[in-house]
Structures are given as structure tokens and as C-alpha cells.
C-alpha positions as CSV (number, residue, x, y, z in Angstrom):
1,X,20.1,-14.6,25.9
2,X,20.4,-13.6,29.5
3,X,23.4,-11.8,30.4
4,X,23.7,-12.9,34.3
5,X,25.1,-15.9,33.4
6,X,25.8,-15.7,29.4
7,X,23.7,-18.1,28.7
8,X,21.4,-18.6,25.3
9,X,18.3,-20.7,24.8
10,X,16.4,-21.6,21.5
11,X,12.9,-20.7,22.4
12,X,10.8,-20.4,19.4
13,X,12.2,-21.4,15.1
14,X,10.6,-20.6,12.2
15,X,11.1,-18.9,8.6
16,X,10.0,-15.3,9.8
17,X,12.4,-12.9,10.9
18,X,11.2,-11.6,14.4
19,X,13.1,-8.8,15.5
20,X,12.5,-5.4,18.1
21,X,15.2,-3.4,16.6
22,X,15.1,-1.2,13.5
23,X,13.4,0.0,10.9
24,X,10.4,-2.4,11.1
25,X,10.2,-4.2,14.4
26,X,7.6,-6.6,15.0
27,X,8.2,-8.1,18.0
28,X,7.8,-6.5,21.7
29,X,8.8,-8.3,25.2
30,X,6.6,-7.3,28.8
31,X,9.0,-5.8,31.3
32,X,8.9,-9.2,33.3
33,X,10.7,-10.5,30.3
34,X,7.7,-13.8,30.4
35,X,5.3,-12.5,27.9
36,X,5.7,-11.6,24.1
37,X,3.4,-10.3,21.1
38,X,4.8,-10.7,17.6
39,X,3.6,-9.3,14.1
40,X,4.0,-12.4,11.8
41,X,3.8,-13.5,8.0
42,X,5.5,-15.1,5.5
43,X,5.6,-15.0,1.8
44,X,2.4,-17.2,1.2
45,X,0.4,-16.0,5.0
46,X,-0.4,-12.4,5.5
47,X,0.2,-10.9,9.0
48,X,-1.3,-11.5,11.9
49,X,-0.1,-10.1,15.9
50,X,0.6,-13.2,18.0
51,X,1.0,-13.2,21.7
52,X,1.2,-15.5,24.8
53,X,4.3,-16.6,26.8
54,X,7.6,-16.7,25.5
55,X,7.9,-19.3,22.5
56,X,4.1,-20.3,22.8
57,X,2.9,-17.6,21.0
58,X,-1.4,-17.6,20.1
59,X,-2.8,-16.2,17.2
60,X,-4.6,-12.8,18.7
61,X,-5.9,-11.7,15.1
62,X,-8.0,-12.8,11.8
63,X,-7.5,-9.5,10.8
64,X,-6.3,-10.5,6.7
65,X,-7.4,-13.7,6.8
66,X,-9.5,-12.3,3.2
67,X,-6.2,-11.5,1.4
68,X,-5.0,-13.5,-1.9
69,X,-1.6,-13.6,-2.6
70,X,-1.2,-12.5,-6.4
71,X,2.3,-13.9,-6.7
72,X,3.3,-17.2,-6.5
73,X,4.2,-20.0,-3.6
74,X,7.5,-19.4,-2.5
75,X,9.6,-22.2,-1.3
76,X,13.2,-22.3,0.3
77,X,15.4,-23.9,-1.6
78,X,19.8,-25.0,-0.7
79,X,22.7,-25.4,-2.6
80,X,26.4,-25.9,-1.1
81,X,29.2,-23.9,-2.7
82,X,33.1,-23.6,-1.6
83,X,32.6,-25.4,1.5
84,X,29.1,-23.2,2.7
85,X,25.5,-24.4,3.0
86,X,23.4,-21.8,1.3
87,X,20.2,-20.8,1.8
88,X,17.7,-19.0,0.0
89,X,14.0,-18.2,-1.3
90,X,12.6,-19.0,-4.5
91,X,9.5,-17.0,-5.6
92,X,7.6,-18.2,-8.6
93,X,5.4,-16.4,-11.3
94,X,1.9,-16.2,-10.5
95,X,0.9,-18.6,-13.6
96,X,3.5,-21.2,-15.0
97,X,2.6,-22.8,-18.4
98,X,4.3,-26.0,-19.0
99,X,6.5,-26.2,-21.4
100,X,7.4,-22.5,-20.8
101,X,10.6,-20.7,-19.3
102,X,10.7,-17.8,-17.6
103,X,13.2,-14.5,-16.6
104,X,14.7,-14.5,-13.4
105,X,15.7,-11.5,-11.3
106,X,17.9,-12.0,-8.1
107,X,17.4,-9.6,-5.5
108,X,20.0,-9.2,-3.5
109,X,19.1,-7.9,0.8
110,X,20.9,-5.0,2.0
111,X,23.8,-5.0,5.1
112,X,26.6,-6.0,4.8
113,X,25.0,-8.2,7.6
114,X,21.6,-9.1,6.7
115,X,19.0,-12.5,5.6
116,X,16.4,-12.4,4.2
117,X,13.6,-13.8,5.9
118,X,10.0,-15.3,4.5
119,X,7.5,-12.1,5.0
120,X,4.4,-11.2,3.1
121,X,5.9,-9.5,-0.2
122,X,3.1,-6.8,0.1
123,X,4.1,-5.3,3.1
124,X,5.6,-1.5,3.9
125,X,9.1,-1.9,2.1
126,X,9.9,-1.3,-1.3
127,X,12.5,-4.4,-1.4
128,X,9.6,-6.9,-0.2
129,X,7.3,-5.2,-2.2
130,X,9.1,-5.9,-5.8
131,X,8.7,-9.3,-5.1
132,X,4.9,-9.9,-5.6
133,X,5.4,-7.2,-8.6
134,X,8.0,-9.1,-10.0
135,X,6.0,-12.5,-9.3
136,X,2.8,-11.2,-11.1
137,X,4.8,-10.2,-13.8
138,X,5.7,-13.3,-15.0
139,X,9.8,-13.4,-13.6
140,X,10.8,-16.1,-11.0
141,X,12.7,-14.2,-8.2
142,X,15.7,-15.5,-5.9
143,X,17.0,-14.1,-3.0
144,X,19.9,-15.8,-1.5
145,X,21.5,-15.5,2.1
146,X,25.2,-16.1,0.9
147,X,28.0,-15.9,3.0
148,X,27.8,-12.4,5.0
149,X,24.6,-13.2,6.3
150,X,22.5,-13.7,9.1
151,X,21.2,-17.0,10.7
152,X,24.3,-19.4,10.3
153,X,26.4,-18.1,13.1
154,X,29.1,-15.9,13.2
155,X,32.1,-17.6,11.8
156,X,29.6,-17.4,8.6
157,X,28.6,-13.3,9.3
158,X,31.9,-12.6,9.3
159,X,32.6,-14.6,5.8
160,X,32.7,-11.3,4.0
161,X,35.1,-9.2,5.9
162,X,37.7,-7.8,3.6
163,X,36.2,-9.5,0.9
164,X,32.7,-7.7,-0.5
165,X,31.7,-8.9,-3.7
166,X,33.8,-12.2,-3.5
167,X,32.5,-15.2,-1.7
168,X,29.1,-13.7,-1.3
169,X,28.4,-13.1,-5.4
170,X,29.9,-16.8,-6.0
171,X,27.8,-18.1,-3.4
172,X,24.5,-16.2,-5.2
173,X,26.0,-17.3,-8.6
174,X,26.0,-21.0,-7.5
175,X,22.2,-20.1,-6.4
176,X,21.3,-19.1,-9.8
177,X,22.7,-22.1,-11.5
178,X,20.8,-24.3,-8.9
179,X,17.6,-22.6,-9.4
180,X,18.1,-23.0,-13.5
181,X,19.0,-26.5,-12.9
182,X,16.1,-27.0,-11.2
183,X,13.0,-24.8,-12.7
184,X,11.9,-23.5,-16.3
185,X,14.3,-20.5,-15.7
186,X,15.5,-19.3,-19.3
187,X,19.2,-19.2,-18.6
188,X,19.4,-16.0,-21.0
189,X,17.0,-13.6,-19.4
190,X,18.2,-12.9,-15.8
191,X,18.3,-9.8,-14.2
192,X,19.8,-8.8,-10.4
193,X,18.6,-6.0,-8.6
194,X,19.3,-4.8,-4.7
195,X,19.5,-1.5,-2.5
196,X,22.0,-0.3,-0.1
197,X,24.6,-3.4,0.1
198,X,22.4,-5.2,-2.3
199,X,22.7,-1.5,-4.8
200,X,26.6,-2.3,-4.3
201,X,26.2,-5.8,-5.0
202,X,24.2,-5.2,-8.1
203,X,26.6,-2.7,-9.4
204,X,29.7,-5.1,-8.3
205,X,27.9,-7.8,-10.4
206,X,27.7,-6.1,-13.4
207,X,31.4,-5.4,-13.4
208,X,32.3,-9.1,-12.4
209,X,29.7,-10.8,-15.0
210,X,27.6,-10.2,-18.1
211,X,25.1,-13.1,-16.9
212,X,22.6,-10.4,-16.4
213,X,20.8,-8.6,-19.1
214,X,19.1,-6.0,-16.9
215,X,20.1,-4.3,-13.8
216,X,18.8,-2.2,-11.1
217,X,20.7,-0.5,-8.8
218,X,19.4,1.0,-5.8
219,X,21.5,3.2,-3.4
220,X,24.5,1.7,-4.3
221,X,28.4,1.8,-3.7
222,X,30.5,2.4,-6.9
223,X,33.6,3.6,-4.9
224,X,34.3,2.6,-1.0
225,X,37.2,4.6,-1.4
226,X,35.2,8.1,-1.9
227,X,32.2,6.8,0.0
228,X,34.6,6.8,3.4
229,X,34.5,10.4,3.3
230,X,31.1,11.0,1.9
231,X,28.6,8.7,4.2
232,X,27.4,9.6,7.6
233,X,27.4,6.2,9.5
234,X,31.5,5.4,8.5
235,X,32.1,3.8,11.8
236,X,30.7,0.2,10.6
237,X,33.3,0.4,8.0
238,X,36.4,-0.8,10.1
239,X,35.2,-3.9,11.3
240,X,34.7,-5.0,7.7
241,X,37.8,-3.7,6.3
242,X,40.3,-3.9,8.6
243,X,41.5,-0.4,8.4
244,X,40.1,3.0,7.4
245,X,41.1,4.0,3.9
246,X,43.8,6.2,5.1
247,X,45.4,3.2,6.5
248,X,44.8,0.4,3.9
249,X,43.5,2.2,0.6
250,X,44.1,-0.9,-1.3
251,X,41.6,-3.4,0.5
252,X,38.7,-0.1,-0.4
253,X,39.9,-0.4,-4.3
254,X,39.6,-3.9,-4.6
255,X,36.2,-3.9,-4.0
256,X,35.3,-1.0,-5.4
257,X,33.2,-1.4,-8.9
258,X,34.3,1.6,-10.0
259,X,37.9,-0.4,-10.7
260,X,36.5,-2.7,-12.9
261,X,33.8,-0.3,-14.6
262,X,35.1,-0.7,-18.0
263,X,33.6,-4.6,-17.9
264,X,30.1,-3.6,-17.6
265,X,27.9,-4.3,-20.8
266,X,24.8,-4.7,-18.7
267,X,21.6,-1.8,-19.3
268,X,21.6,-0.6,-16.2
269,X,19.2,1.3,-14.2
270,X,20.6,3.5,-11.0
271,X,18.1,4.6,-8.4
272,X,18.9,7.3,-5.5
273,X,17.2,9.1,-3.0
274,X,19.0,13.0,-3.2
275,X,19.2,13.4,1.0
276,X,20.6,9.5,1.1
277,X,23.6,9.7,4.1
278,X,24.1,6.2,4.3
279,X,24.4,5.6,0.7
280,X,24.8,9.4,-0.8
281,X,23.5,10.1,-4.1
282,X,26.7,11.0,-5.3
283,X,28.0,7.3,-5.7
284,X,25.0,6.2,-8.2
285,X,26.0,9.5,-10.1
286,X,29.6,8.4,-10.4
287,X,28.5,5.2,-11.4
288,X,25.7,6.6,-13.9
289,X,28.2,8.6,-15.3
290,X,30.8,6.0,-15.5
291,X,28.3,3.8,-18.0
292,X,27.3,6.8,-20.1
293,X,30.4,7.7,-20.8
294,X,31.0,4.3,-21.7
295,X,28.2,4.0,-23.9
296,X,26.0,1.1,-21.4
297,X,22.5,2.0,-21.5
298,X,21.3,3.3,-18.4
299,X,19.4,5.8,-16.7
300,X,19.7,7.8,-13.5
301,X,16.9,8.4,-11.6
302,X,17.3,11.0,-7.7
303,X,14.1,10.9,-5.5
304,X,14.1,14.5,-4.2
305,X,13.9,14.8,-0.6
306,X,14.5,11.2,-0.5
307,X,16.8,9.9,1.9
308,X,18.1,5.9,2.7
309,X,14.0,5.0,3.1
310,X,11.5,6.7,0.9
311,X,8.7,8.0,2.3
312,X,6.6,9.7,0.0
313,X,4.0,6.8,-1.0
314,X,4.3,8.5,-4.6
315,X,7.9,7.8,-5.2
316,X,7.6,4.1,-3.6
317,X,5.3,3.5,-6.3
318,X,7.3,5.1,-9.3
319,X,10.6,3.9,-7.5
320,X,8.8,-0.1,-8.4
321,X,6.9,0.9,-11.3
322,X,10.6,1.9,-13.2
323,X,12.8,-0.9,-11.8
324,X,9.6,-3.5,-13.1
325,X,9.6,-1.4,-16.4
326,X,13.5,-1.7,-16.9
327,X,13.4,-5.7,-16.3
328,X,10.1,-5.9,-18.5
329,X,12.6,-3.7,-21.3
330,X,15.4,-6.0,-21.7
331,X,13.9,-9.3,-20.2
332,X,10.4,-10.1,-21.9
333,X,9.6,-10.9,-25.4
């Protein structure tokens, strides 16, 4: 994009997502603005840095050119629903027997704005990370880029504005039934799972749907209500809703899983990190507490110390070990 003249130019496509901004950039651009170097993978290549002039990127490194993917070949797969194109990845088990079906698990990417991009599963990131876990564990996983997301313009971004949970969980829905319609998925063994909007979404599913037999949610949203005056980055709020929840309380409640907490018969596992400001701890408690009261099996599990990212490599690994365990619980036999 240049900004002299507002201007934008396609220089380079692909399935990666290359980005210099947050938590894990992987691309960098020389101060003349003509050269570029680019960390790159997918879900069946491992990483390797790329450089050269912009959009004619060479391959600098052989660096994992020895690693085996222990998961299986993802593809992209489409569907259309309510008027939208969809896109989305399909991971496989490892090993398929024929004749055989297996558990799904959707995994739903984080936001409200995000995509999901093809990227080696093992990399640093717990939500990448399931996916090879998941994949050698015998569970197909699907991870949709319904409307709210990146890569399909704005008018489609903006899809989900005063309407979380809607559009965007009918538009992964309709991705489910395509992927069962399509693969030996066993229809009675699905499980969703997610962190930060993808935590909401997991617990807004629940309440909307008792498709899923297993759930996993990860710094979730029970209540926007409450969250408005409990998270530390509020300001993105607005845009989405309209209002803040002084102004328009109602558009908050509708969304809000909380409301419609007395659907849930899903098991349901709820994951925090205690020092979490973008998605306080507090809101998995509420909704922990919500589904014992009820009598929904579920557990609550806080990361001390933790905040929106863990870091200690101890809790990663628990934090995955637990959310595989609970799927294995209630989705294998």
C-alpha cells in the first residue's frame, strides 16, 4: 500500500499468513522499502527464512529440511452459506483406516478479526500446536475463517459487528456439515475448542448447540456485559458493538453466553491464565461456576502468573496435554 497516492498492489499470494505486526511477526521490510526476508511454512512444510526483492522472495535456508510432520496433510477445503464463500483448513489424523470414522474437533482462531492461515502446527503457539496433537491423536481438525474474518475484504471483516456468535457459528456449522459430508467424520463425536474470541465462541456454542460432546474453552467471554468493565484493552469494543454498554446494554446481553447458560449439556473444560487483562480469569470462573451449579461436567483449570500468552514452557505443555485428555474423555471409544 503506498500512502502518497493511496494506491495498493498485489505483490506476492499464497496460503501463509505473512505479517510484521504482533505477537509473532515473520516478515521484515529494508528501509528502502525494495528488499524483504520472510519466515515461511505451512501445515505440511516446516519453516524456512526467505529473502530477495519484494514478491520474488529466495529460499535463504535448509535449515528443517529433516523434519517429519506427524500429523496429517492438511488441505483447504469451501463451502458457501447465507450468501458468503467460506474458507477453511481441514487437518486429517495421522493414519486413516478405511472403513473407519473418526472425532472431529473445530478449533475456532481468536479476534474478533482474525484467519487462520496454513503454518507448521509445531510452531511456538499453543493454538497451532493442538493441531498436530490433535492430528496424531486420531481426531480430524477444522478450522474455519467464517464471516468476521480476515482475507475476504472488509465488507466481510465487518460481517460480525453487533452480531458475535451469529453469522460466524452458522457459517462454522455449515463447515462442519461439509466436512462430514465429505470425510469419514463420525457425526456423533465432535468437539470445538478456541482461545480468546475463539474461548468465547466455544462457550457461545455450547449454549446455542449440543452438536458437541466435548468442549474446551480457553480465555473466554461468558458475559460482554461484565467483561466492559473488567478487561484492559475495552477500546476495540465500540467499533464492534456500536455503543459501550452504558449506552446500548442490550446489544452486550445478546451475545452474551451467560444469557443462554441454562442450554448447555456439553462437558466442558475452561482454561485461564490468572494475570489474563484481555480476557480476565474472572469470566471462565463465572462461566465454570455457571455449569457446576447446573450440574454440566466441567473443570476449571487458572495458570498462575499466566497472562493472555503463556509463557512458562511447563504450563504450554499441561495447558495441551488437558484440553487433548478432555477430547480423548468424551470423544474416543
Amino acid at each position: 500500500m503506498s500512502l502518497a497516492n493511496n494506491s495498493a498492489r498485489i505483490i506476492w499470494h499464497g496460503p501463509e499468513g505473512i505479517h510484521a505486526f504482533g505477537n509473532f511477526s515473520n516478515f521484515a521490510l529494508s528501509k528502502d522499502g525494495k528488499l524483504a526476508a520472510a519466515g515461511r511454512s505451512t501445515y505440511n512444510s516446516p519453516p524456512e527464512v526467505f529473502a530477495g526483492p519484494l514478491g520474488e522472495w529466495r529460499q535463504l535456508t535448509n535449515s528443517n529440511a529433516a523434519l517429519s510432520a506427524n500429523w496429517g496433510k492438511a488441505e483447504s477445503i469451501e463451502w458457501t452459506n447465507e450468501g458468503f464463500n467460506i474458507q477453511g483448513w481441514l487437518v486429517p489424523p495421522a493414519k486413516i483406516e478405511p472403513g473407519k470414522k473418526y472425532p472431529m474437533v473445530v478449533l475456532i482462531h481468536g479476534g474478533p478479526s482474525g484467519v487462520t492461515t496454513s503454518e507448521w502446527p509445531a510452531s511456538f503457539g499453543m493454538s497451532r500446536a493442538i493441531i498436530a496433537a490433535l492430528s496424531a491423536r486420531g481426531y480430524y481438525v477444522l478450522l474455519a475463517n467464517p464471516r468476521g474474518s480476515y482475507g475476504q475484504g472488509e465488507d466481510f471483516t465487518r460481517a460480525n459487528v453487533k452480531d458475535f456468535g451469529g453469522g460466524d457459528l452458522r457459517d462454522t456449522l455449515a463447515g462442519v456439515d461439509a466436512a462430514i459430508k465429505k470425510y469419514p467424520i463420525d457425526a456423533n463425536r465432535l468437539g470445538v475448542t478456541g482461545w480468546s474470541y475463539g474461548g468465547f465462541m466455544t462457550m457461545w456454542t455450547v449454549t446455542q448447540t449440543n452438536r458437541f460432546r466435548a468442549a474446551v474453552a480457553g480465555a473466554g467471554i461468558a458475559n460482554w456485559q461484565s467483561y466492559y468493565g473488567q478487561n484492559l484493552i475495552d477500546q476495540w469494543m465500540i467499533p464492534f458493538f456500536g455503543a459501550s454498554v452504558y449506552d446500548d446494554p442490550a446489544v452486550y446481553e445478546k451475545s452474551s453466553p451467560i444469557r443462554f447458560i441454562k442450554n448447555v449439556k456439553t462437558p466442558t473444560l475452561v482454561i485461564a491464565g490468572e494475570r489474563d487483562a484481555e480476557c480476565p480469569s474472572s469470566q471462565s470462573y463465572e462461566f465454570w461456576h455457571a455449569l457446576k451449579t447446573l450440574g454440566v461436567p466441567t473443570q476449571l483449570i487458572v495458570y498462575p502468573g499466566e497472562g493472555h500468552l503463556f509463557i512458562k514452557p511447563e504450563y504450554q505443555v499441561d495447558r495441551m496435554d488437558q484440553t487433548v485428555g478432555w477430547f480423548d474423555k468424551y470423544l474416543k471409544y
